[in-house]
C-alpha positions in Angstrom: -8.1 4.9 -15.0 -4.7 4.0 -15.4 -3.7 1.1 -18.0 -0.6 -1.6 -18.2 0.1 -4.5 -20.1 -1.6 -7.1 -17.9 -4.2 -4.4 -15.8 -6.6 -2.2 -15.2 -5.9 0.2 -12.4 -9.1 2.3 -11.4 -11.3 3.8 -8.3 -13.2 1.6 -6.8 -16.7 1.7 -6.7 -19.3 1.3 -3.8 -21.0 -1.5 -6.5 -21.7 -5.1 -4.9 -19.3 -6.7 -7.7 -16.8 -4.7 -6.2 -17.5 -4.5 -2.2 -17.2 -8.4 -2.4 -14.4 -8.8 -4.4 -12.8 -6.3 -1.6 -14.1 -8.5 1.3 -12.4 -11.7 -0.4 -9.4 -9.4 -0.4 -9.6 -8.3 3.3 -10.8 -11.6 4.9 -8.4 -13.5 4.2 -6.1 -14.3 6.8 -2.9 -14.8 5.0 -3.0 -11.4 2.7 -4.0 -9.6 6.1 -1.6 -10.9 7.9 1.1 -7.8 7.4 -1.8 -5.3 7.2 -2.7 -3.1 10.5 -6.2 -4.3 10.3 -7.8 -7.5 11.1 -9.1 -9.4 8.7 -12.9 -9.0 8.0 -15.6 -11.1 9.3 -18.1 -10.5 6.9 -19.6 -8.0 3.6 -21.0 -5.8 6.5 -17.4 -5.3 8.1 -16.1 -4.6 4.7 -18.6 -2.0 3.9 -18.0 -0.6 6.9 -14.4 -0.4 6.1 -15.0 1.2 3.1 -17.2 3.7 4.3 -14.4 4.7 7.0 -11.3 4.2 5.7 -11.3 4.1 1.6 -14.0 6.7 0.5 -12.3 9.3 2.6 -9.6 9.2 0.3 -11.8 10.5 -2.4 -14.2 12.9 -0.3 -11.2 14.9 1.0 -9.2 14.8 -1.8 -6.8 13.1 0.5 -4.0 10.6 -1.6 -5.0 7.8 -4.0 -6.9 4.3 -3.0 -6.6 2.2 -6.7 -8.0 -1.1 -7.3 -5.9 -3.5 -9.2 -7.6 -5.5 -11.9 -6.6 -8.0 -14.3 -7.3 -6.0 -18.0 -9.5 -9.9 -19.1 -12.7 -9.0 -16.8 -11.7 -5.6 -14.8 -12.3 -7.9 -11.9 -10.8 -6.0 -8.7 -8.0 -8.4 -7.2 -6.0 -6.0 -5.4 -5.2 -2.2 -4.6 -2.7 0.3 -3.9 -3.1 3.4 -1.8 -1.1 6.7 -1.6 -1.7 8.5 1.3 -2.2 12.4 1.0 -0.8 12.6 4.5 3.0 14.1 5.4 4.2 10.7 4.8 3.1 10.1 1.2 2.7 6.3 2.6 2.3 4.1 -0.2 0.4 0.4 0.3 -0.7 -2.4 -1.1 -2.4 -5.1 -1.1 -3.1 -8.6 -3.7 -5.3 -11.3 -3.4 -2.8 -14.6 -2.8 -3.6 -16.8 -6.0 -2.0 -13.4 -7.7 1.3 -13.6 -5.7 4.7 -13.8 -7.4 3.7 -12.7 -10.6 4.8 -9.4 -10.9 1.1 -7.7 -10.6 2.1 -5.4 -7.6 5.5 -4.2 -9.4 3.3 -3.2 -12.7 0.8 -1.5 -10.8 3.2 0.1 -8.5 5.2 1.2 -11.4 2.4 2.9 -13.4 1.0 4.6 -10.0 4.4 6.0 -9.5 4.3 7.4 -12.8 0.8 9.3 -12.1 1.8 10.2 -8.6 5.1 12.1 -10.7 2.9 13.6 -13.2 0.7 14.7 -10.5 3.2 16.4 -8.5 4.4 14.8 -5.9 7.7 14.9 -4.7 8.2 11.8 -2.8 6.5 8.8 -1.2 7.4 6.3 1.5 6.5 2.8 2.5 7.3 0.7 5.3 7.1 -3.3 6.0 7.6 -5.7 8.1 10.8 -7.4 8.3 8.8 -10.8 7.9 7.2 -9.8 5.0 10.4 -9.8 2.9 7.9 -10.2 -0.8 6.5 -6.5 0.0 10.5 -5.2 0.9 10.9 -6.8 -2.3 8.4 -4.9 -4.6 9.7 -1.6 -2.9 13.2 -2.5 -4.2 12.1 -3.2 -7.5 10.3 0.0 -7.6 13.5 1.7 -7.5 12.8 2.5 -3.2 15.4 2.9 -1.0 16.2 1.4 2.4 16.9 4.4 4.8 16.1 2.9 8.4 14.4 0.7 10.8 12.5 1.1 13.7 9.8 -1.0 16.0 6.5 -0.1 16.9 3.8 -1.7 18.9 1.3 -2.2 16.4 -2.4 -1.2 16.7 -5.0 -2.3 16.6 -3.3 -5.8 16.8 -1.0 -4.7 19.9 1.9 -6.6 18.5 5.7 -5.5 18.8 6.8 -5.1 14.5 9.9 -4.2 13.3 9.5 -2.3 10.2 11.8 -1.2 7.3 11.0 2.8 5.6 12.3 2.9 2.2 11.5 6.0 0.4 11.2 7.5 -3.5 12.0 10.7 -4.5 11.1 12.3 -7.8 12.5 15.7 -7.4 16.3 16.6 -7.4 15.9 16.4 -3.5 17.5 13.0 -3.6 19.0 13.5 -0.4 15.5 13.9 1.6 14.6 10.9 4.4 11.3 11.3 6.1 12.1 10.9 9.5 8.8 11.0 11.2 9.3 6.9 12.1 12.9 7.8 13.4 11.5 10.4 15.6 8.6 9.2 16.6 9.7 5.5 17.9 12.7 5.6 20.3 13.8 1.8 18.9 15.1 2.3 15.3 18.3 1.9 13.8 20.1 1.4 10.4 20.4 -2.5 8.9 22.9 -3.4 7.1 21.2 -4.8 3.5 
């Protein structure tokens, strides 16, 4: 568990309290509407999500899924994930009455810290060029902008065009992940 002024940053658990506060979280329309997944229909769909894409992360050791909750009732409003993968991709995600208050910087901010003190060397994250609040908390995060590229989205089949920024903690400050670059033939570097 990882502590900050205003939160409570833990694991989640497979408890009802939990599971529903996550299907608030990922049915809504608006918070989902940057995420890869659609939003969830119902408490079976999110258990379901859960079961496939969350508790892997702690069966195989493989990155970091967080809950964010507020420190007053430990009550999970959001998360962060750090995947364990090449990409280090770091995400998140808050429920929208929480927006523009700062909660995603403070949680981002103390995960970084762990994921340094456990480690790591780097991580990257990537948004949509219409979701200019998630470019944002990367920036604030001390994340750079290295490049661009578009991809045709699954499972929503929709043409994005997303922004990498990157974080390195070791004295490789020079270090881009170029998996995006290589990978999809449309990038290119924006000038900020």
């Amino acid at each position: 568990m990882i502590e900050t002024k205003r939160l409570i940053i833990r694991e989640i658990e497979s408890t009802e309290t939990d599971l529903n506060a996550l299907n608030t979280l990922l049915s809504d329309k608006e918070v989902n509407k940057y995420l890869p997944w659609y939003p969830m229909k119902d408490i079976n769909d999110t258990k379901k999500f859960y079961k496939e894409h969350i508790k892997p992360y702690y069966k195989e050791n493989d990155g970091y899924y967080f809950v964010i909750c507020l420190k007053e009732n430990n009550h999970l409003i959001g998360y962060i994930a750090a995947s364990g993968s090449e990409s280090h991709d770091f995400g998140y995600g808050l429920q929208k009455e929480h927006w523009g208050k700062g909660i995603v910087t403070e949680a981002s901010e103390a995960v970084i810290d762990f994921l340094k003190i456990q480690g790591w060397a780097f991580i990257t994250a990537t948004h949509d060029i219409d979701n200019i609040g998630s470019g944002k908390v990367m920036q604030k995060n001390g994340m750079s902008y290295n490049y661009s590229y578009k991809e045709q989205w699954q499972p929503k089949d929709i043409k994005v065009t997303f922004r990498m920024y990157q974080l390195n903690f070791d004295e490789n400050q020079d270090r881009v992940y170029m998996e995006y670059w290589d990978k999809y033939p449309e990038h290119f570097i924006e000038d900020l």
